[in-house]
C-alpha positions as CSV (number, residue, x, y, z in Angstrom):
1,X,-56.5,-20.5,-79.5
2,X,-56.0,-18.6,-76.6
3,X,-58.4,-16.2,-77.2
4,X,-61.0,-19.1,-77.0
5,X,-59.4,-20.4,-74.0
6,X,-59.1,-16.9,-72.1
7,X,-62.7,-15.6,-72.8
8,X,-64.6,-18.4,-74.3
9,X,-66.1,-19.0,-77.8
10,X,-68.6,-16.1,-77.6
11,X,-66.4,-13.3,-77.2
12,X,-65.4,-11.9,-80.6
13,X,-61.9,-11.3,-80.9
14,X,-59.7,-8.2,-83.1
15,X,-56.6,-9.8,-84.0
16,X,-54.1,-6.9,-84.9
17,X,-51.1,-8.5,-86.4
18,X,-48.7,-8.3,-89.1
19,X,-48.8,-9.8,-92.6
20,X,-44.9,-10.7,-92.0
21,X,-45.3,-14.4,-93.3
22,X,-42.4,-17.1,-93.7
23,X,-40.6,-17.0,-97.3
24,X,-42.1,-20.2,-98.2
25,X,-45.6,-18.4,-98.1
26,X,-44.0,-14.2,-99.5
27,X,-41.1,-14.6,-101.3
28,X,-41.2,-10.5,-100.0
29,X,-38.7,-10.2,-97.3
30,X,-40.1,-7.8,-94.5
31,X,-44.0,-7.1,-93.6
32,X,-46.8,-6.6,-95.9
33,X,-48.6,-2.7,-96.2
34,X,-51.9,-2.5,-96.9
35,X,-50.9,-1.6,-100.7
36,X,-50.0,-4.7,-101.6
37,X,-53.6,-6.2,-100.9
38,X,-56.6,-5.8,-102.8
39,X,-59.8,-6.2,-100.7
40,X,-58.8,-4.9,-97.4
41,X,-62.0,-3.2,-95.1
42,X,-60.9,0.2,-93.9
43,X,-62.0,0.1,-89.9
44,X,-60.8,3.5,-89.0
45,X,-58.5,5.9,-90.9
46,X,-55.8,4.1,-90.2
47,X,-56.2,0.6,-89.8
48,X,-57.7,-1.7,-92.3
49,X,-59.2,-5.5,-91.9
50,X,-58.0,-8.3,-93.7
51,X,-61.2,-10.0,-95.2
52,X,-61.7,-13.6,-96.0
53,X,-61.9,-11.9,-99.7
54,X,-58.5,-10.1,-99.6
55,X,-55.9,-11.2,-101.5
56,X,-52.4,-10.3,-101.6
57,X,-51.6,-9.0,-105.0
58,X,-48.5,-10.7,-105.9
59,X,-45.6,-11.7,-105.9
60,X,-46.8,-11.1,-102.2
61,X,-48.3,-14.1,-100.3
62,X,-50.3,-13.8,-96.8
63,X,-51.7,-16.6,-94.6
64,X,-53.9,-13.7,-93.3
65,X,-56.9,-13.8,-95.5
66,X,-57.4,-17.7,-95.0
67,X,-57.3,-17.1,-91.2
68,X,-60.4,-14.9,-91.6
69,X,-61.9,-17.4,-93.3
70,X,-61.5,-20.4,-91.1
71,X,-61.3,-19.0,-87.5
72,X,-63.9,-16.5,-85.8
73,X,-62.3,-13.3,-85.5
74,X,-61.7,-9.9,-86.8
75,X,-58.0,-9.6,-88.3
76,X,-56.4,-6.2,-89.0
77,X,-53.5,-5.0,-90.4
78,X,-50.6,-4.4,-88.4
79,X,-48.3,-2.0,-90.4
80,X,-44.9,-1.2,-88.5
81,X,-43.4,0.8,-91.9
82,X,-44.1,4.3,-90.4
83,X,-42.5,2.8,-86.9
84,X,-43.1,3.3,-84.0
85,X,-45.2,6.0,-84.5
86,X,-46.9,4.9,-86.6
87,X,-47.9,1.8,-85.0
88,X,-48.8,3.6,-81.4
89,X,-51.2,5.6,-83.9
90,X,-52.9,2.5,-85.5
91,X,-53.0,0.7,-81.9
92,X,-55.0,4.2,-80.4
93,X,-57.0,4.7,-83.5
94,X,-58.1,1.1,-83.3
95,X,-58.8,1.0,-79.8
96,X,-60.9,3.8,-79.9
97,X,-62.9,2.1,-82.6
98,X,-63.4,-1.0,-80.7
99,X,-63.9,0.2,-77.3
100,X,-62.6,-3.4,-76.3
101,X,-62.8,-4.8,-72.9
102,X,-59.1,-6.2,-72.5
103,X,-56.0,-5.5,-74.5
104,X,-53.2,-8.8,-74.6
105,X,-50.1,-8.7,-76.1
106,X,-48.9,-11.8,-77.3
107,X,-46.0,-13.3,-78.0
108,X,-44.8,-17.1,-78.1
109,X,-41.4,-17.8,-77.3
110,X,-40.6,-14.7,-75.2
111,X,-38.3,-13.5,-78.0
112,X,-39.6,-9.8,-76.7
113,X,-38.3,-10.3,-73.0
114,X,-34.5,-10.5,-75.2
115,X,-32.1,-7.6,-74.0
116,X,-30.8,-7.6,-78.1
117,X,-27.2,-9.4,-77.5
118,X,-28.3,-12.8,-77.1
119,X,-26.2,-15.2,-79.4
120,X,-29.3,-17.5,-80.2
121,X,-31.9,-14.0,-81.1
122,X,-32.6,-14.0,-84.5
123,X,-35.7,-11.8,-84.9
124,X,-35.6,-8.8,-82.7
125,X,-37.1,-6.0,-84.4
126,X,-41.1,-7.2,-85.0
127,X,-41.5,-7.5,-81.5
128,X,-39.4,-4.7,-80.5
129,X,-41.7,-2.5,-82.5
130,X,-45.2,-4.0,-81.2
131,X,-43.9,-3.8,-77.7
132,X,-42.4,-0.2,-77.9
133,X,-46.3,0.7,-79.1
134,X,-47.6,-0.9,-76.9
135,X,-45.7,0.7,-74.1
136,X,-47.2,4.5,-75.5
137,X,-50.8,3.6,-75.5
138,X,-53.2,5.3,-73.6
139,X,-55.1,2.3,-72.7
140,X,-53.7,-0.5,-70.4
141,X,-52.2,-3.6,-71.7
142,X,-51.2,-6.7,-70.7
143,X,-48.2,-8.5,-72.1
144,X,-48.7,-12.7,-72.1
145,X,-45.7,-15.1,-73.3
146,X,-47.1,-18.2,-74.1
147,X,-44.4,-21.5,-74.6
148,X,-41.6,-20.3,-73.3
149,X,-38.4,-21.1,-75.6
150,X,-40.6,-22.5,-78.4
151,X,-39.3,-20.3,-80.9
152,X,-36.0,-21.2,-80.2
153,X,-34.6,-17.7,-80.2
154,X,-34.1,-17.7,-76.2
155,X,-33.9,-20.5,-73.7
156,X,-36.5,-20.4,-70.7
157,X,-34.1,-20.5,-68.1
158,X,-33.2,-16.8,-69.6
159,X,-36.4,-15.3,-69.1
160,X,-37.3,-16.9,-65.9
161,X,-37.2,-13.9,-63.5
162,X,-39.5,-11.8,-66.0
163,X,-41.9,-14.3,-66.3
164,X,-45.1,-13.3,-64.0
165,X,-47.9,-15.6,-63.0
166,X,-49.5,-18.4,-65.2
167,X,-52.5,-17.3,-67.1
168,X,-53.3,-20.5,-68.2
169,X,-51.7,-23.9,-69.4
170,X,-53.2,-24.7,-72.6
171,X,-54.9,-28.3,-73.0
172,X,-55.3,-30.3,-76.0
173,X,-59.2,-29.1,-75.5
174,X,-57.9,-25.6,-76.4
175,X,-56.5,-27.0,-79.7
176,X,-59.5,-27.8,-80.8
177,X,-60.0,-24.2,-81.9
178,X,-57.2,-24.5,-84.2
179,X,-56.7,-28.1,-85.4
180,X,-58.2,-27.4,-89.1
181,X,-55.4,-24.4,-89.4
182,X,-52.9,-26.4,-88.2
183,X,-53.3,-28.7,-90.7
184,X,-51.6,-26.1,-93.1
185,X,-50.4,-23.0,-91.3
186,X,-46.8,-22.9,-91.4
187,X,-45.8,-21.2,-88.2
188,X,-43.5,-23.3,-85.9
189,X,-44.3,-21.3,-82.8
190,X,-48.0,-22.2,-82.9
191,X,-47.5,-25.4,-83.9
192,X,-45.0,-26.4,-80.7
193,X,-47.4,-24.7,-78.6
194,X,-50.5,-26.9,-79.8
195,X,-48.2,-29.7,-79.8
196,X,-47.3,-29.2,-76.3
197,X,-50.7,-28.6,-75.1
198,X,-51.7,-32.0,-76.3
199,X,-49.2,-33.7,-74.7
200,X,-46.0,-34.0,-77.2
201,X,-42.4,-34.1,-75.1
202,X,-39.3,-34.2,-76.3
203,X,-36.4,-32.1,-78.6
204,X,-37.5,-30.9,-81.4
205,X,-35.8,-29.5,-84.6
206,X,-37.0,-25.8,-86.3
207,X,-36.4,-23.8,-89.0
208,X,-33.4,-23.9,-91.7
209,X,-30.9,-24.0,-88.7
210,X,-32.6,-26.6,-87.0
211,X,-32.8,-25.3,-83.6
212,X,-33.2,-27.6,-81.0
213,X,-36.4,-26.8,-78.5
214,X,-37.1,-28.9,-75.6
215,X,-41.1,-29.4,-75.3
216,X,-41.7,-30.0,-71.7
217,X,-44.6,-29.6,-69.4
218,X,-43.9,-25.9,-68.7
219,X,-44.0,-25.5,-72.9
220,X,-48.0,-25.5,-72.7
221,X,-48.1,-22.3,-69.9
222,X,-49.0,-18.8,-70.8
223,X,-47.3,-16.1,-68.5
224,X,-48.4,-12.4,-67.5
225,X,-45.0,-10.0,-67.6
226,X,-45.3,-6.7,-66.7
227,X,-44.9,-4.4,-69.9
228,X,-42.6,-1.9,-68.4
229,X,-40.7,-5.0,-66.9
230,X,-40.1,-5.9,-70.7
231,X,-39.6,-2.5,-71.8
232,X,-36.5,-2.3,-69.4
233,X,-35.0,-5.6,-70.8
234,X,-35.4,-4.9,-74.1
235,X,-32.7,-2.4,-75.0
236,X,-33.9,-2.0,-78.9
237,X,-37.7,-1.2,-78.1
238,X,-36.6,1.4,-75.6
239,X,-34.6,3.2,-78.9
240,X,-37.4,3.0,-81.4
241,X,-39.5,4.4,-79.4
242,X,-40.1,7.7,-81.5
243,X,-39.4,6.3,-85.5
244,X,-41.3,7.0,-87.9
245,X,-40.0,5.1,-90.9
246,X,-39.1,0.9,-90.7
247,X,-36.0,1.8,-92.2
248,X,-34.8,3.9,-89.1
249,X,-35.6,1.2,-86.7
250,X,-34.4,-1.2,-89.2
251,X,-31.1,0.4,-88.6
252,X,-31.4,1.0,-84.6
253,X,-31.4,-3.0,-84.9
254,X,-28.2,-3.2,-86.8
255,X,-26.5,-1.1,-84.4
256,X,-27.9,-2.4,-81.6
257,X,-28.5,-6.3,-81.8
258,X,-25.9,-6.5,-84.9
259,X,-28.4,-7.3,-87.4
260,X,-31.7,-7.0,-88.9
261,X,-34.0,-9.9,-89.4
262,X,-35.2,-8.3,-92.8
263,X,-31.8,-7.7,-94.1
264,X,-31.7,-12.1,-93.4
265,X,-34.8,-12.1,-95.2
266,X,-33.3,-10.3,-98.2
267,X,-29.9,-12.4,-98.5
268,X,-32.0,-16.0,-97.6
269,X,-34.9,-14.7,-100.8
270,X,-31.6,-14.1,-102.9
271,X,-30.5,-17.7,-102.5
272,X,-34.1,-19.5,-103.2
273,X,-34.8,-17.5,-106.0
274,X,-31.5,-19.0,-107.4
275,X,-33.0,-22.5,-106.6
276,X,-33.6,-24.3,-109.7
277,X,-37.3,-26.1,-109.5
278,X,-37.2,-29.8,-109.2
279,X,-40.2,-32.2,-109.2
280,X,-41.3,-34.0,-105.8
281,X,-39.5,-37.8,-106.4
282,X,-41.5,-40.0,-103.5
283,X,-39.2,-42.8,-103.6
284,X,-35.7,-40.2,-103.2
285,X,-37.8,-38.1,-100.6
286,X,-38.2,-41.2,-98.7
287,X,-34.7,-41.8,-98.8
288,X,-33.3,-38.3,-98.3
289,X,-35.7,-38.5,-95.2
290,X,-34.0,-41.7,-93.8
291,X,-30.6,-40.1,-94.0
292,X,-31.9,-36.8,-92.4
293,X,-33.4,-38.7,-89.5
294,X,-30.6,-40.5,-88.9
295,X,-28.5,-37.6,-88.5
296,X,-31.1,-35.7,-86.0
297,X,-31.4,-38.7,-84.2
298,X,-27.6,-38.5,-83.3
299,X,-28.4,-34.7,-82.6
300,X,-31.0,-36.0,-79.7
301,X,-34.2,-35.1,-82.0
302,X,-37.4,-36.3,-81.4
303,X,-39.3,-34.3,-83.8
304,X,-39.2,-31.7,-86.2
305,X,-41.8,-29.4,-88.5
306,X,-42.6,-30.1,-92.1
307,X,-40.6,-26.5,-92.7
308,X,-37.5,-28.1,-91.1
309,X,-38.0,-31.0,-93.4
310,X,-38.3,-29.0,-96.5
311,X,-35.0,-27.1,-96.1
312,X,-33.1,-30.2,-95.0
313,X,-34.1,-31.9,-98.0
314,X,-33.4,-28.5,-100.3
315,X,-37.1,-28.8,-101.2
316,X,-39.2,-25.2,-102.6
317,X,-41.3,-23.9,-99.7
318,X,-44.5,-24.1,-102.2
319,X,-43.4,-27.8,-102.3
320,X,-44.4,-27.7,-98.4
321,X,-47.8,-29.3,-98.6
322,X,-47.0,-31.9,-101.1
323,X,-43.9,-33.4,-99.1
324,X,-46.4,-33.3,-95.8
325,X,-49.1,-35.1,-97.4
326,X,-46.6,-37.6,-98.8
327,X,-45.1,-38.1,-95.6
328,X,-48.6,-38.5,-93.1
329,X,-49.8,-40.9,-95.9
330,X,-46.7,-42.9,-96.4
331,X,-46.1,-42.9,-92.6
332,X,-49.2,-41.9,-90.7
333,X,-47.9,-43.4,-87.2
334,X,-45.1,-40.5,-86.8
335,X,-47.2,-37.8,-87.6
336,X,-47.9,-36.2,-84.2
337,X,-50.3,-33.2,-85.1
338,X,-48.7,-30.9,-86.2
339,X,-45.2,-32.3,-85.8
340,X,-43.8,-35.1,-87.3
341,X,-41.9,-37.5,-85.3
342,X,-38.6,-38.8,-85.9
343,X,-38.1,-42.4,-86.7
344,X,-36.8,-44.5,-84.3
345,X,-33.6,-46.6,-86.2
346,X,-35.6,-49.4,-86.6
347,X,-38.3,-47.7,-88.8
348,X,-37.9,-47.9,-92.3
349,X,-39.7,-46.5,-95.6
350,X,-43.6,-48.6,-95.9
């Protein structure tokens, strides 16, 4: 989306990213390697693309090879499990490959601008790793935050004085890009940000914790920071910088921030895979969904995702799709793509 917006629909884009999806899509806590794929392009020694014809070999699930089917750009594999290293390695061998006129950084939230000891940060280390690569390549880059506090992992008013100038502010136009893969892509993030772009406001609820993110007219702006600026902030990239295994920066993040997102991952995969199956009842959805809205409406919500949903109502995550399509069908005037919109008290089930 803001590739498109930035350089315009001609300009062929390589997406470097990781194959670290939600549990709802890889019941695998932590990132994917390129050995659990089958189908992967090798693009240089050591980085590989992620086809429209890959396929995660499971129990392993990636959002990756559908995104190379429906959206115009390259994807490769972003693999942080020899670290830092290891990543500064891919970054320069892939660089070289592509002889690319720009490098961006992305991140949406600003979660990488964290110093590590922030009570609200839950996911430190991804970006800590990406940034601290970043930081050691030979080629200049540029570090954009697009939405600030839509991930919910640091308020705005916290990274204020890093944020540089505005970029861009996205528009609903710029959605346009993206509105087919938003119909099913589960990230929150992205979804926020598209949601603010086209002109959604209010509080709305994310993830299993249900966060509370205010989308307001500064959600839709994308920001330049300085990448040494945000290597001086953040106290657990400046550590990793010379790791060669996830496991070692894995436990930098322990020691540093007091946690590791994977080790979350591993305890939160436990509990769902003790989650007995259950079949999708419309009628006691419906109803679960009253009393759920109630509640968030008495928390100031005005809208959450359909991931909130499914872990307020103790749903599967494969059961995802099926309790969104129920939902837009059975009440298509508060779906506000790709958020859904809580009902005001006077609403009731159609």
């Amino acid at each position: 989306m803001l590739h498109a917006a930035l350089y315009g629909d001609e300009d062929q884009a390589v997406i470097l990213t990781y194959a670290w999806d939600r549990l709802l899509i890889d019941p695998l806590p932590g990132p994917r390697r390129p050995a659990d794929f089958t189908g992967l392009e090798r693009l240089t020694p050591d980085v590989w693309s992620v086809p429209a014809q890959a396929r995660p070999i499971a129990p392993a699930g990636s959002t990756l090879p559908r995104l190379a089917a429906e959206l115009p750009a390259t994807f490769a594999l972003l693999d942080p499990h020899q670290g830092t290293v290891g990543l500064t390695r891919q970054l320069e061998s892939l660089v070289g490959h592509v002889q690319p006129a720009s490098i961006d950084l992305l991140d949406v939230g600003g979660d990488i601008l964290a110093q590590g000891d922030e009570p609200t940060l839950k996911s430190p280390l991804a970006d800590a790793l990406t940034l601290a690569a970043c930081c050691q390549l030979n080629e200049p880059a540029r570090l954009l935050v697009a939405g600030p506090g839509l991930d919910g992992e640091l308020p705005p008013q916290v990274m204020t004085s890093a944020l540089g100038p505005v970029a861009h502010m996205l528009t609903a136009e710029d959605t346009a890009t993206i509105s087919d893969v938003l119909e099913w892509h589960p990230s929150e993030a992205t979804g926020l940000l598209a949601a603010t772009a086209r002109g959604v406001r209010g509080t709305c609820e994310i993830r299993d914790a249900g966060l509370p993110v205010l989308l307001t007219d500064e959600s839709r702006a994308v920001h330049e920071v300085d990448l040494d600026d945000a290597l001086s902030r953040n106290r657990l990239a400046r550590a990793i910088m010379s790791t060669t295994d996830l496991d070692e920066a894995e436990a930098y993040s322990r020691e540093l921030c007091g946690y590791s997102e994977i080790d979350y991952e591993r305890n939160k995969a436990l509990w769902l895979n003790e989650q007995q199956p259950t079949n999708l009842d419309p009628a006691a959805v419906l109803t679960q969904l009253a009393q759920f809205e109630a509640e968030a409406r008495t928390r100031g919500a005005t809208h959450t995702t359909f991931r909130r949903i499914t872990e307020a109502l103790s749903l599967r995550g494969a059961q995802r799709d099926e309790l969104r399509q129920l939902l837009i069908s059975s009440r298509p005037q508060q779906y506000e793509a790709p958020l859904w919109r809580i009902a005001d008290e006077v609403s009731g089930p159609s």
